[in-house]
C-alpha positions as CSV (number, residue, x, y, z in Angstrom):
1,X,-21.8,-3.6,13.7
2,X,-18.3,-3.4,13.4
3,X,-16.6,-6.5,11.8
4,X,-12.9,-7.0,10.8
5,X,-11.4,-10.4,9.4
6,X,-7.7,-11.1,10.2
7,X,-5.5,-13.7,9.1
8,X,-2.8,-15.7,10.3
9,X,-0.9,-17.2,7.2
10,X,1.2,-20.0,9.2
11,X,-2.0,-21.9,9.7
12,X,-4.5,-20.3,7.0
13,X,-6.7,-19.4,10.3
14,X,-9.3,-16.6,10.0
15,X,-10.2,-14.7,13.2
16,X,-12.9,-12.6,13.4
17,X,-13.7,-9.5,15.2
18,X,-16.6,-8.3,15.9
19,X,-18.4,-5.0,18.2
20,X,-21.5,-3.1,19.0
21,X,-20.5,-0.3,17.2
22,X,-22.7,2.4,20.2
23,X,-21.3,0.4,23.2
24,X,-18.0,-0.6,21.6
25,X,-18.3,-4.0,23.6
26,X,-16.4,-6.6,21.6
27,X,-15.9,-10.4,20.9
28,X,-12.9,-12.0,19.2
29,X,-13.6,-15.3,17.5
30,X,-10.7,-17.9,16.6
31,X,-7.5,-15.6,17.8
32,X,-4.2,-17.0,17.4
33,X,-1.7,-16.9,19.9
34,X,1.2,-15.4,17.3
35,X,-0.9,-12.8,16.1
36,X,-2.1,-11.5,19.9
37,X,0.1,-7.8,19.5
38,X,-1.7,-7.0,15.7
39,X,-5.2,-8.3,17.2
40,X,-4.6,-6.1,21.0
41,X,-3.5,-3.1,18.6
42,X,-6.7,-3.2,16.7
43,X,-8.8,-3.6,19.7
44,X,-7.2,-0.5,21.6
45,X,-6.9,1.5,17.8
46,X,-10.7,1.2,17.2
47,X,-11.1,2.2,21.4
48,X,-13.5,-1.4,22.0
49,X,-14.2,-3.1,25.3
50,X,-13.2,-7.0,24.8
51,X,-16.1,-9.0,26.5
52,X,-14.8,-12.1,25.7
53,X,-12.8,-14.6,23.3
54,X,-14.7,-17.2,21.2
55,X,-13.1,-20.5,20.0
56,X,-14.9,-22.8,17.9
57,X,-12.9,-25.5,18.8
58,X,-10.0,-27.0,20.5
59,X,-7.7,-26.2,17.5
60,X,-4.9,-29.0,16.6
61,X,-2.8,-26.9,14.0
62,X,-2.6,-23.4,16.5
63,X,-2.8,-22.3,19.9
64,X,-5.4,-20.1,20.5
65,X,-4.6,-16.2,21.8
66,X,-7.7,-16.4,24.2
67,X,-5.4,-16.3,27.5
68,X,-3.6,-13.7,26.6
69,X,-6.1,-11.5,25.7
70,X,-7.4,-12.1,29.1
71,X,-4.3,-10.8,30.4
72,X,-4.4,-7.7,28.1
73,X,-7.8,-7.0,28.3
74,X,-9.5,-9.1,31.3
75,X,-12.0,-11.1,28.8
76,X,-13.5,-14.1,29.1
77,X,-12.8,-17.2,27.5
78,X,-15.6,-19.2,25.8
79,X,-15.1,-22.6,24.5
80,X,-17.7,-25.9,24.4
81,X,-17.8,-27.5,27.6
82,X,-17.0,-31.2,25.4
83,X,-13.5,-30.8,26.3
84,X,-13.5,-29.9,30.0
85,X,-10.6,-27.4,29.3
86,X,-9.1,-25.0,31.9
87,X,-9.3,-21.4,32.5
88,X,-12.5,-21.2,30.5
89,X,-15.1,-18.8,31.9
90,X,-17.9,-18.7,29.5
91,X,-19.0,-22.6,28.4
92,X,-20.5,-22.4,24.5
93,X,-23.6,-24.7,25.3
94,X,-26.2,-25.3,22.3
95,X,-28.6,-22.7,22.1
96,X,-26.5,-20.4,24.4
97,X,-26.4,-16.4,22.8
98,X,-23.2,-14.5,23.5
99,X,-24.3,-10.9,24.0
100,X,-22.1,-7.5,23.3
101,X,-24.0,-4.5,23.4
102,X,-26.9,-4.8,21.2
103,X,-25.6,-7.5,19.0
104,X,-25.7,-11.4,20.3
105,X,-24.3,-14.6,18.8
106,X,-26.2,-18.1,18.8
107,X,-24.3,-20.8,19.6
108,X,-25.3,-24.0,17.7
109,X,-23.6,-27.6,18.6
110,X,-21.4,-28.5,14.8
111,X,-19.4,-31.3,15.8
112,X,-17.8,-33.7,13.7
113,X,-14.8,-32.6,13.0
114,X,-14.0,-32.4,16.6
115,X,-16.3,-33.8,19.6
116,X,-17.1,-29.9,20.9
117,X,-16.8,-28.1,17.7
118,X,-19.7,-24.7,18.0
119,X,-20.7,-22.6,15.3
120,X,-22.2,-18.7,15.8
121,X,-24.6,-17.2,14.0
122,X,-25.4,-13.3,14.2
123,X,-28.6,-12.0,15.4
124,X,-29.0,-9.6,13.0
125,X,-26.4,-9.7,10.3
126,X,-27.1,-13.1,8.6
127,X,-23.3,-14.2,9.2
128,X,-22.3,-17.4,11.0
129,X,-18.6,-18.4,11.8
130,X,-18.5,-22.3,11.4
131,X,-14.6,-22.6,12.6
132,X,-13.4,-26.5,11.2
133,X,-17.0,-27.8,10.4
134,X,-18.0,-25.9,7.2
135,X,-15.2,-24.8,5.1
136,X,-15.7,-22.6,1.7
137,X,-16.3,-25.9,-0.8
138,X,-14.9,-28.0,1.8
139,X,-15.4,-29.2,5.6
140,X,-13.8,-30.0,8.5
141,X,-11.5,-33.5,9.0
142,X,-12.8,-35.8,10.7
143,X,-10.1,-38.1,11.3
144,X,-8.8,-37.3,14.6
145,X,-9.8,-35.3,18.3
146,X,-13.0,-37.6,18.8
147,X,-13.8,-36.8,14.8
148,X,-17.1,-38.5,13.2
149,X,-18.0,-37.8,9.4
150,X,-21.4,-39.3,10.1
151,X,-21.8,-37.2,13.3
152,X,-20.6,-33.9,11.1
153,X,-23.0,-34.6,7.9
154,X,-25.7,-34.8,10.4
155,X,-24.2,-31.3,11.8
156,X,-23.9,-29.4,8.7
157,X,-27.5,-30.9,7.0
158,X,-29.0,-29.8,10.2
159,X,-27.6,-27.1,11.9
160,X,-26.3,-25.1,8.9
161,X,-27.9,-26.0,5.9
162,X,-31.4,-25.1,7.5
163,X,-30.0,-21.5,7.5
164,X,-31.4,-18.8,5.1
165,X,-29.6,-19.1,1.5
166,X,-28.0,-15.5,1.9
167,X,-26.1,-16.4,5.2
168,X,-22.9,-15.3,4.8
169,X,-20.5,-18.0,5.9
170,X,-17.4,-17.1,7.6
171,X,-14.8,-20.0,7.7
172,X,-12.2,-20.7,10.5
173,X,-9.4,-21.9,7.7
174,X,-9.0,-21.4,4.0
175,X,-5.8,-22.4,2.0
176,X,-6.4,-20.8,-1.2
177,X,-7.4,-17.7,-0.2
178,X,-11.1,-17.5,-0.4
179,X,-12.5,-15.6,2.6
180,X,-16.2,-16.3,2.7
181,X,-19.2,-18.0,1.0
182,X,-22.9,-18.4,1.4
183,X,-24.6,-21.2,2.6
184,X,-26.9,-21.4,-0.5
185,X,-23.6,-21.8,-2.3
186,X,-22.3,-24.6,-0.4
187,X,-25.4,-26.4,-0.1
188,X,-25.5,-26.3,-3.9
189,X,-21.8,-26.8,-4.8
190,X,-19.8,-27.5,-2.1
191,X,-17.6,-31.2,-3.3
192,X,-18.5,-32.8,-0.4
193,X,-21.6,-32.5,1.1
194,X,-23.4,-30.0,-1.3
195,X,-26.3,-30.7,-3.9
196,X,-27.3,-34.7,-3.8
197,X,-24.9,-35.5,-1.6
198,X,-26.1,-38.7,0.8
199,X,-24.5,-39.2,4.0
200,X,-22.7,-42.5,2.9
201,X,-20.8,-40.0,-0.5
202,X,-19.7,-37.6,2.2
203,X,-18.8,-40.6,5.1
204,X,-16.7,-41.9,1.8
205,X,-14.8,-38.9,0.8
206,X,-14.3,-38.2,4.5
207,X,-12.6,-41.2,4.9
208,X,-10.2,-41.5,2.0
209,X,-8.7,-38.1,2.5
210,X,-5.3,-39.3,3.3
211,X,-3.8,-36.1,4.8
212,X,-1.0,-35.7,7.3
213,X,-1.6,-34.8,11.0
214,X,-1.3,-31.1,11.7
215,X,2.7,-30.1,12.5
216,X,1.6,-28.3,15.7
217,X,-1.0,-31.2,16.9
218,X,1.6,-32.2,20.2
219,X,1.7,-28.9,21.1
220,X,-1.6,-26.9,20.1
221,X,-4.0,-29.3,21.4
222,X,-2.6,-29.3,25.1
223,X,-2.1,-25.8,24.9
224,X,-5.6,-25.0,24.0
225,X,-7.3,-27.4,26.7
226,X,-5.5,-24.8,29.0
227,X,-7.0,-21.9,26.9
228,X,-3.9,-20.9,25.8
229,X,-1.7,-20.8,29.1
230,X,1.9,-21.0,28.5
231,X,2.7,-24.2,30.4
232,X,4.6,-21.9,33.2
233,X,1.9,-19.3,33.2
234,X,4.4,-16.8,32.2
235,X,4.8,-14.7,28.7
236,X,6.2,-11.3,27.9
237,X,3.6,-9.1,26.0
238,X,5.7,-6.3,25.5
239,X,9.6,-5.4,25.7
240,X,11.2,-5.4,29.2
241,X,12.6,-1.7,29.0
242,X,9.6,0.3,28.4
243,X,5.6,0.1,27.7
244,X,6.5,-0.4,23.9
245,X,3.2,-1.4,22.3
246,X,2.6,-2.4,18.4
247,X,0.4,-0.9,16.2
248,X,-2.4,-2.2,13.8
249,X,0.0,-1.0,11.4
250,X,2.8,-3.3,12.4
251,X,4.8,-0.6,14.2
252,X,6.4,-0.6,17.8
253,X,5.5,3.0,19.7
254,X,6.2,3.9,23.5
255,X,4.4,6.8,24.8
256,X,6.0,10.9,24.9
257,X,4.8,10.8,29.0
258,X,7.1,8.2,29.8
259,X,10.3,8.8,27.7
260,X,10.4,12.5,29.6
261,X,10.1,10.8,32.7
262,X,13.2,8.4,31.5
263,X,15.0,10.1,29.2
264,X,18.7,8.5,30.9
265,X,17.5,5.5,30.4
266,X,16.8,5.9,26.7
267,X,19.0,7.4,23.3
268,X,17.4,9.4,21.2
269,X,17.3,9.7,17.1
270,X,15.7,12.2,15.5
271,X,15.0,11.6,12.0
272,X,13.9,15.1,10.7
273,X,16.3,17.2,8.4
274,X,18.6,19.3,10.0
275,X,16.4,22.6,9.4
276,X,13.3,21.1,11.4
277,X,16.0,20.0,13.9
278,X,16.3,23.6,14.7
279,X,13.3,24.8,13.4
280,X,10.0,25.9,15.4
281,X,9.4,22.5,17.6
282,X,13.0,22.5,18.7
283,X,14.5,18.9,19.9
284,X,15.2,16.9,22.9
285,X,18.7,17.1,24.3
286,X,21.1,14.9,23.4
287,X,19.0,13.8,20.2
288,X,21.2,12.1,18.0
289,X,20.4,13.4,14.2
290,X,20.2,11.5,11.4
291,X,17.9,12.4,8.9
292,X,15.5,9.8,7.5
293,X,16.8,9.9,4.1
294,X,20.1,8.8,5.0
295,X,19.3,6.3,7.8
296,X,19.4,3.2,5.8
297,X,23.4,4.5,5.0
298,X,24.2,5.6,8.4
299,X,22.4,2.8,10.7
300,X,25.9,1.7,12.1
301,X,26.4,5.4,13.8
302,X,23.3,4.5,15.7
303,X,23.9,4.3,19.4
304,X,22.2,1.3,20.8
305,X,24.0,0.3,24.0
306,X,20.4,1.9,25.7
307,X,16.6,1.2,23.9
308,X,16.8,3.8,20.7
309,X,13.4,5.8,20.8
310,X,12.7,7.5,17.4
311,X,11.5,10.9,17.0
312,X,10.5,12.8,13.8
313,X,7.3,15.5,13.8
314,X,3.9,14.1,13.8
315,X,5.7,10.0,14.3
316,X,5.1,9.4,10.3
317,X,8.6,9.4,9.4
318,X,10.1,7.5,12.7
319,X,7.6,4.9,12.4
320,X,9.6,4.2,9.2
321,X,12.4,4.9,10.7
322,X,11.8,2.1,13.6
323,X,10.8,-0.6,11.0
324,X,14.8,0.5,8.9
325,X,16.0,-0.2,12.5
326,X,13.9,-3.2,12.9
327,X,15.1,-4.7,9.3
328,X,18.7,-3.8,10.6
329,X,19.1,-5.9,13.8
330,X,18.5,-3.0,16.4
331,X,16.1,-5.2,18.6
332,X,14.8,-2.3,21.4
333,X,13.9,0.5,19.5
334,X,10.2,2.6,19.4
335,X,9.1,5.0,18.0
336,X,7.8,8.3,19.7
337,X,4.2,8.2,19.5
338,X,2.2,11.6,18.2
339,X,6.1,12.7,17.8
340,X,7.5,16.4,18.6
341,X,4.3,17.8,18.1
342,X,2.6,15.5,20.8
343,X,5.5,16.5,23.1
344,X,5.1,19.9,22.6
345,X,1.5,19.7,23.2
346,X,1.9,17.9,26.4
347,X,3.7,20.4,27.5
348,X,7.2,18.0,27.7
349,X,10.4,19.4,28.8
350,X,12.9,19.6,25.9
C-alpha cells in the first residue's frame, strides 16, 4: 500500500494519504483546505485515482479540503452522518469499510470529543487513524461540539484499546512533533487514559483542562458542515491566465503545449547561460535572457506587464528560477515544465 503523511503546521493537523498501490485508487484522510495545491500535486505526481476524502470529524480549528478535491478530482466526501452536513456523499456509519482497490478501511464510531467523531482502521496494515479521539499521550477535548469525556473513555477502552498492541496509531493533531504511536503504548503510558486509569481519573483531567477555544472555531465548524464549500460556492484553484499547476515540490509549472499555443499572451525568460542560449536546443523568440546566476541581481529587468513563463533545459534551473521570482513580488510567473528539451521533443515551434 502506498501511504504518505502530510502536515499542515497552522493547525498541527496530520492528513493522510493512502492507495492500492496495483489499481492506484486512493483515499485522503483529514485534508486541509490551505494545503489542497501540495495534496492535488501529490495525488496527480504519484498518477492515483482519488475515490474519496475521509474526515474524522467535523473539525473546529480547520476547514477541511474535501470539496475541493471534489472539484479537482470528482471524489467523494465521507463524514459520520451525526452531523447531517451537506455535500457529503459517502456517510461513515459504524462498521461501514471504505474500499480502494484491494485495500479497505473499517470505520469504528470514537466519539467524545465530538458527537460523530469515526476512526479507521486498515485491513491489512495494522494502522488506524483516530483523528481528535486518541492523540499520541493525549486525547481529544471534550469540552465543546456535543463533547462527553465519559462518552470518549468509553470510546477509546472499547473501540481502540481492544486493538492488537502493534497497531500503529496515526493521530489527526500533534503539537510537539511526534507523528505516530502504538496502541500498546498508549494503553500503557498515555497521561490520561493509559495503564490504571478509571473512567472517573480521565472524566477529571478532562474537565480541568482549561484551554482556549480554537481561533478558527466561528468559521471552520460552519464551513465543514458544508464539506468545505466556500459559502458562495466559488474558489480559484489555479491562476486566471493559464493552467499553472503546483508541484509536490512547492513549484508553479504551466504546460510546453499551451505556452506555443499562446506565446503573445506570455514573456518569456530563459535562465540558461548565454552558450546554451545558442547552443544545440536553440530558444524561443523573443526569450528574454538572463542567466540563472545573475537573476537574483537583475530581477528588476524582468518584464512582467504579461505572466513571465520560465524556461531553462530540463525545468531544474527555472523551477528555481520561478521560486527567486516568487520571493521577489512577481505574482504570475511558471515555470516551463520538462523545459527546452520537452519542447523540442514535442515537436514545438521555436
Amino acid at each position: 500500500m502506498i501511504f504518505r503523511q502530510l502536515f499542515d503546521h497552522v493547525s498541527s493537523t496530520y492528513s493522510y494519504l493512502l492507495a492500492d498501490e496495483q489499481s492506484r485508487e486512493a483515499v485522503l484522510i483529514d485534508p486541509v483546505f490551505e494545503q489542497h495545491a501540495r495534496d492535488a500535486a501529490l495525488i496527480r505526481e504519484l498518477r492515483l485515482q482519488l475515490l474519496c476524502t475521509l474526515d474524522t470529524h467535523c473539525h473546529a480549528d480547520h476547514v477541511t479540503g474535501a470539496w475541493l478535491m471534489r472539484v479537482a478530482f470528482g471524489s467523494k466526501i465521507g463524514l459520520s452522518p451525526v452531523y447531517e452536513a451537506h455535500n457529503i456523499d459517502l456517510e461513515l456509519v459504524a462498521g461501514a469499510a471504505v474500499r480502494f482497490g484491494a485495500e479497505s478501511l473499517e470505520v469504528r464510531a470514537t466519539p467524545g470529543h465530538t458527537a460523530g467523531c469515526r476512526s479507521l482502521v486498515s485491513k491489512d496494515h495494522a494502522m488506524v487513524f483516530t483523528g481528535d479521539a486518541l492523540l499520541v499521550r493525549g486525547a481529544g477535548r471534550t469540552d465543546f461540539q456535543q463533547g462527553d469525556a465519559h462518552l470518549l473513555f468509553r470510546s477509546i477502552r472499547q473501540q481502540l484499546f481492544t486493538l492488537p498492541d502493534d497497531y500503529v496509531v496515526y493521530p489527526g493533531h500533534d503539537y510537539q512533533g511526534r507523528t505516530s504511536s502504538t496502541i500498546g503504548e498508549e494503553r500503557e503510558h498515555n497521561p490520561r487514559i493509559g495503564g490504571a486509569a478509571r473512567e472517573e481519573d480521565f472524566v477529571g483531567y478532562m474537565q480541568n483542562l482549561a484551554l482556549p477555544h480554537p481561533k478558527q472555531l466561528a468559521v471552520a465548524v460552519p464551513a465543514n458542515l458544508r464539506g468545505g464549500e466556500p459559502e458562495d460556492g466559488k474558489v480559484l484553484l489555479a491562476p486566471d491566465w493559464g493552467p499553472v499547476v503546483t508541484t509536490y515540490a512547492g513549484s508553479s509549472e504551466i504546460a510546453a503545449d499551451w505556452v506555443a499555443g499562446h506565446r503573445a499572451e506570455v514573456h518569456v525568460l530563459d535562465v540558461r547561460s548565454a552558450a546554451e542560449f545558442d547552443g544545440e536546443l536553440g530558444h524561443l523568440e523573443g526569450a528574454q535572457l538572463i542567466p540563472l546566476d545573475e537573476l537574483r541581481a537583475r530581477v528588476g529587468e524582468v518584464t512582467a506587464d504579461k505572466p513571465v513563463v520560465v524556461v531553462c533545459q530540463t525545468g531544474r534551473r527555472s523551477a528555481l528560477a520561478t521560486q527567486i521570482l516568487e520571493k521577489a513580488g512577481v505574482t504570475r510567473v511558471a515555470n516551463l515544465a520538462g523545459g527546452m528539451v520537452k519542447w523540442r521533443d514535442a515537436g514545438l515551434p521555436s
